[in-house]
N, C-alpha and C positions, 0 to 999 in steps of 0.2 A: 960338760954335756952340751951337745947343741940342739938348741930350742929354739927349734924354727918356728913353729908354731905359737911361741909366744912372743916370737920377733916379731912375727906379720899383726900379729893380736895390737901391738903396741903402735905398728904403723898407721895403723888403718882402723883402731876402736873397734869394730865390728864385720865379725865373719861371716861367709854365709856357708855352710856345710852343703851336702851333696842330698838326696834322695833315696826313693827306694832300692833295693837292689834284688829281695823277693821277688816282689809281686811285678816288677820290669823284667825280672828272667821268664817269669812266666806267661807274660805277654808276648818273649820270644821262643819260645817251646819247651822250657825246663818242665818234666813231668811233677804229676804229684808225687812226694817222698822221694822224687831223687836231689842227693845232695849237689847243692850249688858247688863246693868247692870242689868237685871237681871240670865244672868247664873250664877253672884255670887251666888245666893240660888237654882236655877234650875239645873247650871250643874256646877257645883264649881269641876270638876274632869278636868274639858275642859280648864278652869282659871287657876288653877294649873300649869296644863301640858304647858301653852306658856310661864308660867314666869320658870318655869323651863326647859325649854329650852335656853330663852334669857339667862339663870346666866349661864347654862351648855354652853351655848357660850360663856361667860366671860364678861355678861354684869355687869357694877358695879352701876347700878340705872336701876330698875322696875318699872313700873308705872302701878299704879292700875289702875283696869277695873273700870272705875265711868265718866270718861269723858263727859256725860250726865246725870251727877247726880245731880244736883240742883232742885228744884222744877218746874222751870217752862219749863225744860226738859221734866222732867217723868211726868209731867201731861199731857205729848202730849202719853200716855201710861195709864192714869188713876193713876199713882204711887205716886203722888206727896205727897203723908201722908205717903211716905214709904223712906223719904230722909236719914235719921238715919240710918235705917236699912243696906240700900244698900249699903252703902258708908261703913260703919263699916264692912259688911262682904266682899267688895273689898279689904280695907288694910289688913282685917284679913290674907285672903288667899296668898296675897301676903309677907306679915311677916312671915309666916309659913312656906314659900319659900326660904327666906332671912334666918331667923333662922339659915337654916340647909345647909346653902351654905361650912359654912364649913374656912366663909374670909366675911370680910364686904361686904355687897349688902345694896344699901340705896333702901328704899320702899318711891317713890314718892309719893302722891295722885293727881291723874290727875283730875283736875279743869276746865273743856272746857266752852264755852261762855252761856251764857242763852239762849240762842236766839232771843232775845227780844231788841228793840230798844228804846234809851232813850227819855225821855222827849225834845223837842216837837216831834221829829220827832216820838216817839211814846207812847206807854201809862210807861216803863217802867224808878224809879224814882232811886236816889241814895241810898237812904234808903230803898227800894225796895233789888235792886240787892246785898248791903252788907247785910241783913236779908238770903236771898237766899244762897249766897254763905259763908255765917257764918254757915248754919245751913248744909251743906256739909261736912266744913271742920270738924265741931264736929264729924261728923258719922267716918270722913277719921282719923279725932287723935287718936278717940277712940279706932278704930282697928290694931294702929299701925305705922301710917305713921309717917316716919321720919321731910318728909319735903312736903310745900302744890307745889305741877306742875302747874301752872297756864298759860294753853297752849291754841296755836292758834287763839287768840286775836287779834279782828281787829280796835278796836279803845283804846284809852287812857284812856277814863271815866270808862272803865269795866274791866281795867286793874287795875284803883286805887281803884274800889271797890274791887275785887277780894283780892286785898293789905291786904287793911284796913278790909277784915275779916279775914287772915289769924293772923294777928297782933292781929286782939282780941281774937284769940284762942291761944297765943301764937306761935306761930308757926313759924317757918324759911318757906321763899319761895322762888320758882322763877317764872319768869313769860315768856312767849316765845310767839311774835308774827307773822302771818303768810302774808309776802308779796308777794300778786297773784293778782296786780294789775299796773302794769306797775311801777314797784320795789316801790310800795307803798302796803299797807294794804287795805282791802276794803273801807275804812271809811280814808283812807288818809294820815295813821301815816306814816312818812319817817324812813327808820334803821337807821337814825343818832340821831334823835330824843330819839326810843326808852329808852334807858338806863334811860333818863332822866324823864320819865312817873311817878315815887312814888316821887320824890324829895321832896317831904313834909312832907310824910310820917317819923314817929320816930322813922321808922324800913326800914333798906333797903334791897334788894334781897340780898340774895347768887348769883344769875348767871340772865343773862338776855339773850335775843336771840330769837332762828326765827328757827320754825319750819313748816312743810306741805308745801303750795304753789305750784308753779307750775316746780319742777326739781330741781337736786343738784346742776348746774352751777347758777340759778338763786339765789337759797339760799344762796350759797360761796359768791356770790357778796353783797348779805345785810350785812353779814359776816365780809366783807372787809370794808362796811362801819363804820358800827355800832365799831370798833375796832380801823378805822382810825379817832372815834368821841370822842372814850373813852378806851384809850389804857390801862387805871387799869380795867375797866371794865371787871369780870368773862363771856364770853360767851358762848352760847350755841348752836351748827348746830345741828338741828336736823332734816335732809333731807327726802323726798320720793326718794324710789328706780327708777329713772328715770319718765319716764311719762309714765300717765296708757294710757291703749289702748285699745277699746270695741272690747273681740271676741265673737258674740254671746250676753248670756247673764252673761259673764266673764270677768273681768276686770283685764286686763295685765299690769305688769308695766314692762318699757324697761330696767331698770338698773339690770345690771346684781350684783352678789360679787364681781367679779374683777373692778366692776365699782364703786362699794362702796367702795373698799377698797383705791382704788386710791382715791375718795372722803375726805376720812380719812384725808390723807396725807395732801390735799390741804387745808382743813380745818383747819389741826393744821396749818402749814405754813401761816396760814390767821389771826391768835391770837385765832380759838375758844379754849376751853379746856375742854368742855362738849358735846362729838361728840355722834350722834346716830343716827337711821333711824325714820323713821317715814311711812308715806301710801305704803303700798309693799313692805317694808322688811322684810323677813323670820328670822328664827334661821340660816341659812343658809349665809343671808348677815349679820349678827352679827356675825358669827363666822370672818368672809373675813374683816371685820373694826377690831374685836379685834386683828387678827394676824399682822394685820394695824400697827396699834397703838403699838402694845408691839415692831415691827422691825422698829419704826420711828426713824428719825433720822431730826432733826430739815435743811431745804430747805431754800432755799431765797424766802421772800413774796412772791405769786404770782401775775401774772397781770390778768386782766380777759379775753383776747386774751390768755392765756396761761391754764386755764379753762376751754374756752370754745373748746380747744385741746384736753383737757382728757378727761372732760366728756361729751360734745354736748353742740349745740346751745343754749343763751336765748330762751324762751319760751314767756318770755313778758319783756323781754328789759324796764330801768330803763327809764323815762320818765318826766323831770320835770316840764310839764306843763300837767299833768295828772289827773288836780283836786286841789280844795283846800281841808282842813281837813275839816271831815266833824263828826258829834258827832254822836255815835249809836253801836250797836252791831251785828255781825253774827251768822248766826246759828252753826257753823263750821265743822267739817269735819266727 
């Protein structure tokens, strides 16, 4: 298998991932509830231009526009016979990106949840959801992608599917879940936990980690966990630009570049080594992380009193009687 991705990880210690891909489409006209993956065929000129912006920032991992590509996504869209398609012409356009960077750029394919809950708590079964998201990843290899994104995950069971289809497409992956529930996942997974979710599996991640959620001081501290559980473990921060804020009918998010770029910092000083933005980050806070990262200079750990200095308050403080684990999936972000 070729693992480029953990080629470049090995040359260079520390990567920096890409940005938003939401909340930048809708800063350039995507309506509300229309689905993203289809400007791969509609406006593939609009797709382009934000992953060449994120590389033109110096990101070194893009991730395809597909994040609701799975069938039982796009059938909330009528698309669900159009899973191949979509997903092949996301990586395509983003390869096309990569190609001509000019220096290695890994083309993700980003993998988001079904949205559908498991067996009992709903109709959706194991064999179901790797059916699903196998028939993703094929559209996502075929156009390119280096490696499968298997991002903002809220329970374990749609983690190991997600695994186990990337593995039967051959494929290297990672997987990144999203803690916005009193420093738990919706569904209950703890960040210590994490890492350990494929451990049966006869393929294991490239990077594991935690993205979305609710702020960068909240995610640095899953961060700290998941690192203080599994110190070989590759991780991955991949934060929102602070917290959104409704103006209107506009959603703002508080974090500034200087706020992310300090982010950077904390992050690596925390063990991540696959840092990037996530809901609210511009080309703009990608540039402010990579100037980050390239003038780091390795810090002493940090504490999360020393966190919630630089970047703000918890938003929903870790809580450990906040539920037991509970089996199912979200719709995600």
């Amino acid at each position: 298998m070729n693992n480029r991705l953990e080629t470049l990880l090995a040359e260079k210690g520390h990567l920096l991932a890409d940005g938003a891909t939401g909340t930048n489409f809708f800063e350039m006209g995507l309506g509300p509830g229309d689905p993203p993956e289809m400007w791969n065929l509609d406006q593939p000129e609009k797709v382009t231009k934000l992953h060449q912006d994120f590389v033109d920032a110096g990101s070194d991992i893009i991730l395809t526009n597909s994040f609701g590509g799975t069938r039982h996504r796009l059938k909330l869209h009528n698309m669900q016979d159009r899973v191949f398609e979509l997903n092949k012409a996301a990586a395509a356009l983003a390869r096309k990106v990569a190609d001509g960077a000019g220096r290695t750029v890994i083309v993700a394919g980003s993998v988001g949840p079904t949205g559908e809950l498991f067996e009992p708590m709903g109709a959706l079964t194991h064999e179901d959801a790797v059916s699903s998201f196998s028939d993703q990843i094929a559209g996502l290899k075929a156009g390119g992608a280096d490696v499968v994104w298997i991002e903002t995950m809220s329970s374990m069971e749609e983690i190991e599917c997600a695994a186990e289809a990337a593995i039967e497409n051959d494929m290297p992956y990672v997987y990144t879940a999203s803690f916005d529930t009193a420093g738990r996942t919706m569904m209950g997974v703890k960040p210590a936990d994490l890492p350990g979710a494929v451990a049966e599996q006869k393929q294991q991640p490239v990077a594991v980690g935690s993205n979305c959620g609710v702020g960068a001081s909240d995610l640095l501290v899953t961060t700290l966990a998941m690192t203080d559980a599994r110190p070989d473990a590759v991780v991955v921060a991949k934060a929102n630009a602070g917290i959104p804020v409704l103006h209107g009918e506009h959603v703002h998010y508080s974090g500034t570049p200087e706020l992310m770029a300090d982010y950077v910092k904390l992050a690596l000083d925390s063990g991540a080594r696959i840092v990037g933005g996530c809901c609210g980050n511009s080309p703009a806070h990608v540039k402010a992380m990579r100037d980050a990262m390239d003038g780091y200079k390795r810090g002493a750990r940090p504490t999360v009193d020393e966190i919630v200095s630089k970047l703000g308050a918890l938003v929903s403080p870790p809580n450990e009687n906040a539920g037991e684990r509970r089996r199912g999936g979200r719709r995600g972000r």
